[in-house]
Residue, then its C-alpha position, 0 to 999 in steps of 0.5 A: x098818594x103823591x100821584x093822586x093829588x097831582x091827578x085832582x090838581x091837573x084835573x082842577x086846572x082842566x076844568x077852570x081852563x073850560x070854565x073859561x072858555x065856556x065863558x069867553x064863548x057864551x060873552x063873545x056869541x051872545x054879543x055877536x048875535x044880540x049886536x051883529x045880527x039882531x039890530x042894525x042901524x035904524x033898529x026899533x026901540x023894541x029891538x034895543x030895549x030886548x038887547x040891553x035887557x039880555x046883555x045884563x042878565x048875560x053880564x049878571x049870570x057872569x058875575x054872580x053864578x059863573x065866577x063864584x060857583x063855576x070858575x069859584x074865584x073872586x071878583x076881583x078876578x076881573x078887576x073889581x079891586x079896591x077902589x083908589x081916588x087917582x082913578x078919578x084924575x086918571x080917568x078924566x086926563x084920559x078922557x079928554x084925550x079921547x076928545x081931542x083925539x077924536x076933534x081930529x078925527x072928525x073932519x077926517x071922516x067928513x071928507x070921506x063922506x062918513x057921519x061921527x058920533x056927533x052926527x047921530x044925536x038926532x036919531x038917537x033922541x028919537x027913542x027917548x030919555x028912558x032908552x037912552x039911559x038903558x044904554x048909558x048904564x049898558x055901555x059903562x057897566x055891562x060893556x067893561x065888565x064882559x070886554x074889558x074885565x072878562x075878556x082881558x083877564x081870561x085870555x091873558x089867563x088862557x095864552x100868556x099874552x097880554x097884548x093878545x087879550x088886549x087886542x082881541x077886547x079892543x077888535x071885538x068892542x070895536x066890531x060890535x058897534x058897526x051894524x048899529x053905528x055905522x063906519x064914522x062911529x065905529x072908528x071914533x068908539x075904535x079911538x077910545x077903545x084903545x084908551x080904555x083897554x090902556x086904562x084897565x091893562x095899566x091900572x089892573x083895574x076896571x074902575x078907571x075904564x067904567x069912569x071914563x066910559x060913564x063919562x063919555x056915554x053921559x055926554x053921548x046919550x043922555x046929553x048930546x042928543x037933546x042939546x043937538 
């Protein structure tokens, strides 16, 4: 009797290990195709319109069938845990961080002939309010759910190591962003990476990383393009 519990235990385990990593491969591959290999820079409206549209049934299917009925936990699992208004203040000293950080960055990158992410504005303005917000709501919600709260989470659960999953979030949210941004950009979105893997790694919570990402794509898209 005792040998078979431990049987069905064991096998438990195995198939959440699975489960898991089914989801880290299906997150890491459909970001990869939809961001590296689908659009670049220069991408039609069309183009990014389709890619934020599959990132959300991507981030939706992980939220709401792969988490509850194939993994079947919770989803405070990937951080969505009571919220706390200290992630308020949290999120905004941490944000102003990033501007000041990234205010230093900037003329760095333009003696090495490379555009930040000021720089981009007018392009950006050109696929419209409608676009833009779509990429607002991506970058603060889809974004944090699938790099920092599933990612984070999983591979900490996977190896035992968390600067390993905190790594392999901040290098993977970094990369994705070349092809469409460019090298300058990437290396500003590179900066706050760090702070928003910082935020959930030390609150254990996605609240603060999902503020501090709203504010920033607020100011990125749907206010510096049409003050530039």
């Amino acid at each position: 009797m005792t040998e078979d519990r431990s049987s069905i235990v064991n096998t438990g385990r195995l198939s959440l290990k699975w489960a898991t990593i089914v989801g880290l491969i299906l997150i890491l591959a459909s970001e990869y195709i939809l961001r590296d290999v689908f659009i670049s820079k220069g991408a039609s409206g069309l183009q990014i319109g389709i890619t934020i549209s599959i990132e959300w049934v991507v981030a939706l299917f992980i939220l709401f069938y792969w988490i509850p009925k194939v993994e079947h936990r919770k989803l405070d699992s990937i951080g969505f845990r009571k919220f706390s208004r200290r992630y308020i203040w949290i999120s905004i000293v941490a944000y102003l961080a990033y501007v000041l950080i990234s205010a230093g960055l900037e003329p760095g990158l333009k003696s090495m002939g490379l555009q930040s992410l000021r720089d981009l504005s007018p392009t950006l303005k050109d696929y419209g309010f409608p676009l833009l917000f779509g990429l607002f709501l991506t970058g603060t919600f889809v974004e944090e759910i699938l790099y920092r709260g599933y990612i984070i989470e999983r591979v900490t659960e996977l190896t035992g190591r968390k600067w390993l999953a905190a790594t392999i979030s901040w290098l993977t949210f970094t990369l994705v962003h070349i092809r469409f941004f460019g090298l300058g950009p990437m290396l500003e979105i590179a900066v706050i990476a760090v702070i928003l893997v910082m935020l959930y790694t030390r609150a254990k919570s996605i609240w603060p990383a999902i503020i501090v990402h709203g504010i920033s794509d607020v100011i990125g898209f749907l206010i510096g393009p049409f003050v530039a």
